[in-house]
N, C-alpha and C positions, 0 to 999 in steps of 0.2 A: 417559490421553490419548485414549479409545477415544470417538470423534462421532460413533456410533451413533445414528441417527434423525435428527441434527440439520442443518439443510438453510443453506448457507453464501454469502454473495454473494461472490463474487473480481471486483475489478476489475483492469483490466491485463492479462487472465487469459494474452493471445495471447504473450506473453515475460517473458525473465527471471525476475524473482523471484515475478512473480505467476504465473506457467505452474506453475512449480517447487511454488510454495504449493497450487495447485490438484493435483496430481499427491499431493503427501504428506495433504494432507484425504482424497482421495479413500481413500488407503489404511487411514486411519484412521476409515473407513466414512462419514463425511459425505457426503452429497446436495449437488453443486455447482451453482451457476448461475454461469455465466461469463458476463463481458463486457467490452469494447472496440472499439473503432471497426473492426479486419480481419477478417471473417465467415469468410475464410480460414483465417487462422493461429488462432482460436477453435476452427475444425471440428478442427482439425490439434491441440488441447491435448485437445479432450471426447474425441478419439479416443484417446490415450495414460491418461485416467482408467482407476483402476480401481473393480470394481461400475455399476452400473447408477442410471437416473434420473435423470441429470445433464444439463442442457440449458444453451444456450447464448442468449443475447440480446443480440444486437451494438447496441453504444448510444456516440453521441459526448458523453463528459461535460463537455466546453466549452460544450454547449447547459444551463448549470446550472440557470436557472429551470425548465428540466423536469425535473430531475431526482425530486424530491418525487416528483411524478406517476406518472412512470416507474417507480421505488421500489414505487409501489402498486398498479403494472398488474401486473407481476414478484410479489409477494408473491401476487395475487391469484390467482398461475396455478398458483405452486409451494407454496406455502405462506406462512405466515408467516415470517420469518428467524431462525436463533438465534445470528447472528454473520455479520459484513461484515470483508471485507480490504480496503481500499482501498490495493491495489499501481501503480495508474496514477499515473505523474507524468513530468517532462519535467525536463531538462536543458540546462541554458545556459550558458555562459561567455560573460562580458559584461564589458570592462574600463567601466568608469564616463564615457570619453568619448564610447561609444559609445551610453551605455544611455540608449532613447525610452522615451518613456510607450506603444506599442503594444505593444515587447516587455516590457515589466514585464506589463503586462495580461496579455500574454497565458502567462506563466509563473505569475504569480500564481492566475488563473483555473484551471489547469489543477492546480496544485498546493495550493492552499489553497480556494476555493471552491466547487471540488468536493466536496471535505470536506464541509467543513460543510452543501452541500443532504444529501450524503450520509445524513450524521447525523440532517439533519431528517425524509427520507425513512423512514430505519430507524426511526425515534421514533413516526412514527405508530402513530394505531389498524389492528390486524389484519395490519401490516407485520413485529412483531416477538413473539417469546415472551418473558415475563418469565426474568432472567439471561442476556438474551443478550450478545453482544460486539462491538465492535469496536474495529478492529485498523488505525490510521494509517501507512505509510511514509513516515519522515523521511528522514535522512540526515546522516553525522556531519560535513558542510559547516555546519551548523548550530550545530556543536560547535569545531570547529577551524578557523582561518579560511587562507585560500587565496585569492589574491588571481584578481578580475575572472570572481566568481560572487556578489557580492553582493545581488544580486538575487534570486539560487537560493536562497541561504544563507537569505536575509529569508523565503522562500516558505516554504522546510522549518521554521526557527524557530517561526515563527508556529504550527505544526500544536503546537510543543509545549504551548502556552500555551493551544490551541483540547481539546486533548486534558484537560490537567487541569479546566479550568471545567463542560466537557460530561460530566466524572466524576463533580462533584459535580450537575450539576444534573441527570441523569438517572440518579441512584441512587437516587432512589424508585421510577424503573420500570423498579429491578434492572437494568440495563443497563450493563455495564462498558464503560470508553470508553480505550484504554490504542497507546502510538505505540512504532514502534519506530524506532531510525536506524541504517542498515548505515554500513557503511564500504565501499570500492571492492570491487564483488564482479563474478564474472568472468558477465557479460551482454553481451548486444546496446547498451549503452549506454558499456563501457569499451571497446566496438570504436569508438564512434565517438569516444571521448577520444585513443583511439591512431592517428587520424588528424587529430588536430590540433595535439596534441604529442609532441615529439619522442623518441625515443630514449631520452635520457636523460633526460629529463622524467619518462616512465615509470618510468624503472628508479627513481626519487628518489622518485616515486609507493610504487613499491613496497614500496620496502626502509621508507618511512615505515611499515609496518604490521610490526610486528613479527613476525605470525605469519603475514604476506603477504596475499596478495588471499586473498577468501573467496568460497564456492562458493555459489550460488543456496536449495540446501537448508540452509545454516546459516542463514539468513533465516527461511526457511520452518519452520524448527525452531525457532525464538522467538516466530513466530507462531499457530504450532500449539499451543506450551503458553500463550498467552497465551486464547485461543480456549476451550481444553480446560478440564474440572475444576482441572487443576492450576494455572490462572489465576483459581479463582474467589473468590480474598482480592486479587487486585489491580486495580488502578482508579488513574487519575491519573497513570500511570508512563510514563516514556519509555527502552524497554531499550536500551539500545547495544547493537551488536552489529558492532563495526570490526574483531575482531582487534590490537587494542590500540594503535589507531592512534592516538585521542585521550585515549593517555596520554602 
């Protein structure tokens, strides 16, 4: 699993699992470029990297027509890429009386169409090195359903069905394209579940996972062997990784 030489884009990079993600590449010798919207909490991840060379480029991915572009300003400066994380997405519970056409956009947008400029950015010429990778965040609300996140659920789905077609159509230019979907892991994102439900809501959350909430780095550790050699016969796949929650 040793990404010696090989230079990696993390999105999200400022928390949770994409910080976490960026901290274990580092250690497994990859070259980082991080980015997300807080220029703060980025300087605060590149500072916890370990080795050298790893630079940061704060960028908001809801502006997705630029993102292509962006893609190729970034490659131009660091290199070409031999692997993208796209750890950046957003969170909503929306019961269905409530749910506008703004917020679906704007969930949708942030969790799926980002993706995909993503994708198209990584794809260009001189953006990427032959067998490179990337690496989707689902979520297993995609998998098991839970009422008044349907819209969430539709956002993260959809990455699974964007993830196998972009497997098959960008295997000519050796580029693996592979999603993963956690289960509730202990982030800046289940602090904000635990202020909107209750007590025992939580504990019913919990106990729902067999082997309980999951930690930032077992993320990070399915994404790193997906990344890595040891990822390099897979393509099309969507690994769960709940803790046995959507058993």
């Amino acid at each position: 699993m040793d990404l010696s030489g090989r230079t990696i884009l993390v999105t999200g990079a400022s928390s949770g699992v994409g910080r976490e993600t960026a901290v274990l590449l580092s250690q497994l010798n990859a070259r980082l470029v991080l980015t997300g919207r807080h220029a703060e909490r980025l300087a605060a991840t590149l500072s916890g990297l370990h080795g050298d060379g790893h630079s940061a480029e704060p960028f908001d991915l809801s502006r997705t027509e630029d993102i292509p572009k962006w893609v190729q300003g970034v490659a131009a400066q660091a290199g070409p890429f031999h692997g993208l994380v796209h750890a950046a997405g957003k969170y909503g519970a929306m019961p269905i009386r409530f749910v506008t056409e703004r917020a679906m956009d704007d969930l949708v947008r942030t969790n799926l169409y980002s993706a995909i400029m993503l994708a198209r950015g990584f794809s260009q010429k001189n953006c990427h090195v032959p067998g490179g990778s990337l690496v989707f965040l689902s979520s297993v609300a995609a998998l098991a359903a839970k009422p008044a996140i349907s819209v969430y659920a539709a956002s993260k789905s959809a990455l699974f069905g964007m993830t196998r077609s972009l497997a098959v159509e960008l295997a000519p230019q050796r580029i693996r394209v592979n999603c993963v979907a956690p289960g509730v892991v202990e982030t800046e994102m289940l602090e904000e579940m635990r202020s909107v439900l209750t007590d025992q809501q939580m504990d019913d959350l919990q106990s729902a996972h067999p082997l309980g909430f999951g930690a930032p780095r077992d993320v990070a550790n399915a994404i790193a062997f997906l990344l890595a050699e040891t990822g390099r016969w897979v393509t099309g796949v969507t690994l769960v990784v709940d803790g046995g929650y959507s058993a």
